[in-house]
C-alpha positions in Angstrom: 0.0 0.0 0.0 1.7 3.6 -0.9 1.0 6.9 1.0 -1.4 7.9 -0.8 -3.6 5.4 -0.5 -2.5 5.4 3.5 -3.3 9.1 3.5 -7.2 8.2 1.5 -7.9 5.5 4.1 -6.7 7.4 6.8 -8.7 10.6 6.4 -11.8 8.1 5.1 -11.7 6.3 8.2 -11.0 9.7 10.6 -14.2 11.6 8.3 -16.5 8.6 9.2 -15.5 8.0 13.1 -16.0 12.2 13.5 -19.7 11.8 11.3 -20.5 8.8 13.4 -19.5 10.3 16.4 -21.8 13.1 16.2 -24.5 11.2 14.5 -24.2 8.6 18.1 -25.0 11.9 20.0 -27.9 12.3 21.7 -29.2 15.4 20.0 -31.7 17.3 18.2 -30.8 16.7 14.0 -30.0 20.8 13.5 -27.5 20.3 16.2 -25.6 17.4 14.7 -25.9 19.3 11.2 -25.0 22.3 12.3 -21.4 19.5 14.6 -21.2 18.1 11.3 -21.1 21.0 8.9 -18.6 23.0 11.5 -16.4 19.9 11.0 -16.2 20.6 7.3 -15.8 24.3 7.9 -13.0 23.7 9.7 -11.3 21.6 7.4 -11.8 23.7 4.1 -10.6 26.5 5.7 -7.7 25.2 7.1 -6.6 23.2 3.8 -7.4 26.8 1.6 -5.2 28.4 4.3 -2.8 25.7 3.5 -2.9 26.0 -0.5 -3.1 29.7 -0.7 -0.3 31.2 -2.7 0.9 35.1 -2.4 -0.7 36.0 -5.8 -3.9 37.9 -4.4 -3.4 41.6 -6.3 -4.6 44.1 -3.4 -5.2 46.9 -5.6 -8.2 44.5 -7.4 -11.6 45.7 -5.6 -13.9 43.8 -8.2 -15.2 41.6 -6.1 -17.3 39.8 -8.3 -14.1 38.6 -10.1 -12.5 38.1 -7.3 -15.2 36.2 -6.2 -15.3 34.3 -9.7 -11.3 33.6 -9.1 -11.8 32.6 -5.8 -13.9 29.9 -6.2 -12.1 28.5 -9.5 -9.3 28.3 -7.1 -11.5 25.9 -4.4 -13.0 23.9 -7.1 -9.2 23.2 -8.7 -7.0 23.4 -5.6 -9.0 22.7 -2.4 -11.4 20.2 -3.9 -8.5 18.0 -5.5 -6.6 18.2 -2.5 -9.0 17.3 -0.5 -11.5 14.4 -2.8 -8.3 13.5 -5.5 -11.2 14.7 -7.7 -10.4 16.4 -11.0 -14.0 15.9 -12.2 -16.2 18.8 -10.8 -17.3 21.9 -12.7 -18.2 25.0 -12.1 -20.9 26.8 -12.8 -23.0 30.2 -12.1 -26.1 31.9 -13.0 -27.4 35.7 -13.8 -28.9 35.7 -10.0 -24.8 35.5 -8.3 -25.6 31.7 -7.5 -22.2 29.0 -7.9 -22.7 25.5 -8.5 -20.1 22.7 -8.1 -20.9 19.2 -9.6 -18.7 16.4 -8.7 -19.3 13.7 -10.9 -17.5 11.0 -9.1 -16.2 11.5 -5.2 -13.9 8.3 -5.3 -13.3 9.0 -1.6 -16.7 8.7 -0.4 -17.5 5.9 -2.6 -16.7 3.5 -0.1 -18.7 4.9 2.6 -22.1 5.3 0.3 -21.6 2.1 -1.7 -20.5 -0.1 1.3 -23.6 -2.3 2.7 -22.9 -1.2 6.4 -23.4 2.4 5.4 -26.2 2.8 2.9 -28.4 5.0 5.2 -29.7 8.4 4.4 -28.7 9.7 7.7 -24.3 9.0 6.3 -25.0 10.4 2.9 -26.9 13.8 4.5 -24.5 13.8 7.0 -21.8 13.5 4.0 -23.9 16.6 2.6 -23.5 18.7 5.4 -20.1 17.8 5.8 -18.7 19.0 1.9 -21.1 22.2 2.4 -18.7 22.8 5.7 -15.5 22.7 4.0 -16.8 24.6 0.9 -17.9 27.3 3.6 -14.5 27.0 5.8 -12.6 27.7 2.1 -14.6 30.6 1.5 -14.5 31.9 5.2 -10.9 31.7 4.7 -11.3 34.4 1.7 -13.4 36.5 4.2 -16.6 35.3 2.0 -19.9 34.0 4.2 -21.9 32.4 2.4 -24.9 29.5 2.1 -24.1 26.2 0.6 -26.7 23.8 0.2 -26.0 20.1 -1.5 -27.8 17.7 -2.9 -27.1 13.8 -4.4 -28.4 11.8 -6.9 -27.9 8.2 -8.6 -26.2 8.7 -11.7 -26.8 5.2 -14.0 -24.9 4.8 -17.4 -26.5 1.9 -19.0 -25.1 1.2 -22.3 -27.0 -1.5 -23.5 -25.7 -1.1 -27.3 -22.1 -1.4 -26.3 -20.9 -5.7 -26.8 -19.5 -4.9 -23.1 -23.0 -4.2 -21.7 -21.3 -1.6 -19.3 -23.9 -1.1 -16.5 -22.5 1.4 -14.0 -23.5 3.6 -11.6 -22.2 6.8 -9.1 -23.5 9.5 -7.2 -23.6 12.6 -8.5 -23.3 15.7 -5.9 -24.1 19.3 -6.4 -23.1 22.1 -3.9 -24.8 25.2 -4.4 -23.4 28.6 -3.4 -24.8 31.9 -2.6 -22.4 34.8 -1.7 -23.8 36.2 1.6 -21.7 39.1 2.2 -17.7 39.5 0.6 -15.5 42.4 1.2 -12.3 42.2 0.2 -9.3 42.9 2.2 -5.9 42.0 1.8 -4.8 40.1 4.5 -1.4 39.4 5.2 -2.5 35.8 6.9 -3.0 34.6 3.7 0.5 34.0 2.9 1.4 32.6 6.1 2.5 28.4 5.0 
């Protein structure tokens, strides 16, 4: 087994003990939403933190393409680092309203695919947990925001090919809505 793989299992395993954790709690389903989610927060700000270069412009005040630079860098830098996922896209709308679809999150597979953990309550929990790191890696920008996500069964069936490929994944979209963003050049962003 390499590191990498070491490192996958290792933060799959920790990811699922902490959701499990607070799931086992004995309280109300906002509260282990709102345990779970801060879990995530945590982590996507601290891995942004992490990948942040010094190459923020402070004389730029267009904070909508800032904003638009910003989150290209979390969908390519943070997501990857964090899921080893290079298929997700990004998209927005005319209302200011981001959307991230991951077509494939190879990390999570295990946890939704395994029998022991199909259960609604792991994937929402999973949910709450990716909308916490995508708010922690915008926090870390100085950006609040509302992410909501959602999942669905994604089933290739291609009955005309001779390999009669029959596969299925899980297909997650995060939404984003921009809450309040000022920018400010802040030195902490080049701390490593």
């Amino acid at each position: 087994m390499n590191n990498q793989n070491i490192q996958d299992s290792v933060f799959l395993l920790m990811t699922y003990e902490s959701i499990n954790y607070i799931l086992s709690k004995n309280i109300e389903k906002k509260e282990k939403k709102d345990e779970i989610e801060e879990l995530g927060m945590n982590l996507g700000e601290k891995v942004t933190n992490h990948l942040m270069n010094n190459n923020v412009n402070e004389g730029n005040n267009n904070s909508k393409k800032i904003t638009d630079y910003i989150l290209i860098f979390i969908t390519r830098n943070v997501w990857e680092y964090i899921f080893k996922d290079e298929n997700r896209k990004l998209k927005s709308d005319k209302k200011g309203v981001y959307y991230i679809n991951s077509g494939d999150l190879k990390l999570y597979n295990y946890l939704i695919t395994n029998k022991d953990f199909q259960n609604d309550e792991i994937l929402e929990s999973i949910i709450w947990f990716i909308s916490g790191i995508l708010r922690g890696a915008l926090l870390a920008f100085n950006i609040e925001s509302l992410v909501t996500g959602s999942v669905k069964l994604w089933t290739n069936d291609d009955s005309d090919s001779k390999n009669k490929i029959n596969e299925s994944y899980l297909v997650f979209t995060f939404a984003i809505n921009i809450v309040n963003f000022e920018f400010k050049y802040d030195s902490d962003f080049n701390q490593k």
